[in-house]
N, C-alpha and C positions, 0 to 999 in steps of 0.2 A: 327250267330255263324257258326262256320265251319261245313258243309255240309246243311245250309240251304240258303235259298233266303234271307237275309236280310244286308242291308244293314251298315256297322258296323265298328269300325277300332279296329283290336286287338293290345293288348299291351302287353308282354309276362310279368311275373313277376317269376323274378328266384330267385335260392338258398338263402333263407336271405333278401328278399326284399321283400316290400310293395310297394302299390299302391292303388290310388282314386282316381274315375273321377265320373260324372253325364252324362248323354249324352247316344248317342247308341255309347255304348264304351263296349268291350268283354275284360276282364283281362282275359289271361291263365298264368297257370302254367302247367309243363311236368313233367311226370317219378317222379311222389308222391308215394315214396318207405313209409319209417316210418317217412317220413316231415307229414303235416297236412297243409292242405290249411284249414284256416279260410277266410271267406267270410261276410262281415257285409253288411246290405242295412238297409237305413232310406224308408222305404214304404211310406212315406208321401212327402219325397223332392227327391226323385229317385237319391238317391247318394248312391255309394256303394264303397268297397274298398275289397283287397284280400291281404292276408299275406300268402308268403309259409314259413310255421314256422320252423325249422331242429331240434332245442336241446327244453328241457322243461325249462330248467333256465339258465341265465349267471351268472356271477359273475361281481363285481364291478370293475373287472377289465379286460371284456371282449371287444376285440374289436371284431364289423361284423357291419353288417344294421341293418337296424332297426327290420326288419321283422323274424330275427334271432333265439330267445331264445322267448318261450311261453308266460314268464314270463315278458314279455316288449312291445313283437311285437304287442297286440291286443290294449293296451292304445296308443301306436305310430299310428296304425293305424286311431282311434277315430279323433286324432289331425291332420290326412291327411286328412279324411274325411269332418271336418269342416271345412278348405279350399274351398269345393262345399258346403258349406252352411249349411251342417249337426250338428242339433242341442245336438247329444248324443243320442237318442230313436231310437235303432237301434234293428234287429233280426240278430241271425247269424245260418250260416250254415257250417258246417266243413269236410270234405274228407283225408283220407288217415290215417297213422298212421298203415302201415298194419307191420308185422313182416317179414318182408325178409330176415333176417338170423341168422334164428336161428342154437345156437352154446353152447354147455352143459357146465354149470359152467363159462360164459361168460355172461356180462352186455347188450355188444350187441346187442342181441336178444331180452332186451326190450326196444329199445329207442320208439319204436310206440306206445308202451302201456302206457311208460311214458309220452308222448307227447300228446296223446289222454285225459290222465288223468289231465295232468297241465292245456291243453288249457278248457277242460271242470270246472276246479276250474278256472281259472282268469275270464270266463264268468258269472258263478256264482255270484264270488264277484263281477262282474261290473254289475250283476242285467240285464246282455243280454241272452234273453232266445235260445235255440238252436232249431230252427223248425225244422230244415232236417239236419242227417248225413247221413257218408255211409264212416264207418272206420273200420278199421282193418285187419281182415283176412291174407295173403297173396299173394297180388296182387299190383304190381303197377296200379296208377289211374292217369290221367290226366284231367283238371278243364279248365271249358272257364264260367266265371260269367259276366253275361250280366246287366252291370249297370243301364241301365234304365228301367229292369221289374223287376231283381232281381232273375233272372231263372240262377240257378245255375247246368249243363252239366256234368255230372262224368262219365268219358271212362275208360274201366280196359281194362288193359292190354290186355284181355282176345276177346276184342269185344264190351262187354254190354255196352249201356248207357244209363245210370240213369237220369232222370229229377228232379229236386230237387227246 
């Protein structure tokens, strides 16, 4: 992962996209304002995948990727993931969701609290339990999840970074 000794090849996954690989393969995502990086890993077949999520639902007549709307991105990802073998028994871990602008009598200012909220319902419902976050507050975050241990890296803006 970036700033250590290991050997690895990162793959960036931006605004609205998903990705899944197995292998010493490092998914990042940058500049997680009120997005929420979701992160799944099958602990038994070391396949992992990462959504940067931006809205909590679309509608049926949205177009983006897949990784897009809360309400879609984490079952699309399921179906990337089984591609490396992944049989559905998976954990996840989630990042960001923080509120960067807040703005009085404006919706705005909740899309991170929304986004934190939906993605944490569609895990529910899919019966994936959540080991590690590190949401909300007012900080952008940036994510590098290392597919084949599952050690999910959360940098704030600020400096700090979190091991997860």
């Amino acid at each position: 992962m970036a700033g250590e000794e290991v050997k690895s090849t990162e793959h960036n996954v931006g605004l609205g996209e998903l990705k899944a690989s197995s292998g010493r393969v490092v998914l990042v995502t940058r500049a997680l304002g009120s997005c929420i990086a979701v992160a799944l890993y099958d602990r038994e077949r070391k396949v992992g995948g990462l959504a940067h999520v931006m809205l909590p639902k679309g509608s049926s007549r949205s177009i983006g990727t897949a990784g897009k709307f809360a309400d879609e991105a984490i079952s699309n990802l399921l179906l990337e993931m089984k591609k490396f073998g992944c049989d559905g028994t998976v954990v996840a871990k989630i990042a960001g969701g923080s509120e960067m602008f807040k703005s009085k009598g404006s919706s705005i200012g909740t899309i991170g609290k929304n986004n934190i909220e939906m993605v944490k319902q569609v895990l529910r419902k899919m019966k994936v339990p959540v080991v590690a976050s590190d949401v909300g507050g007012n900080k952008a975050r940036s994510v590098f999840f290392d597919t084949e241990t599952g050690l999910l890296m959360v940098r704030s803006v600020n400096g700090e970074t979190r091991r997860m």
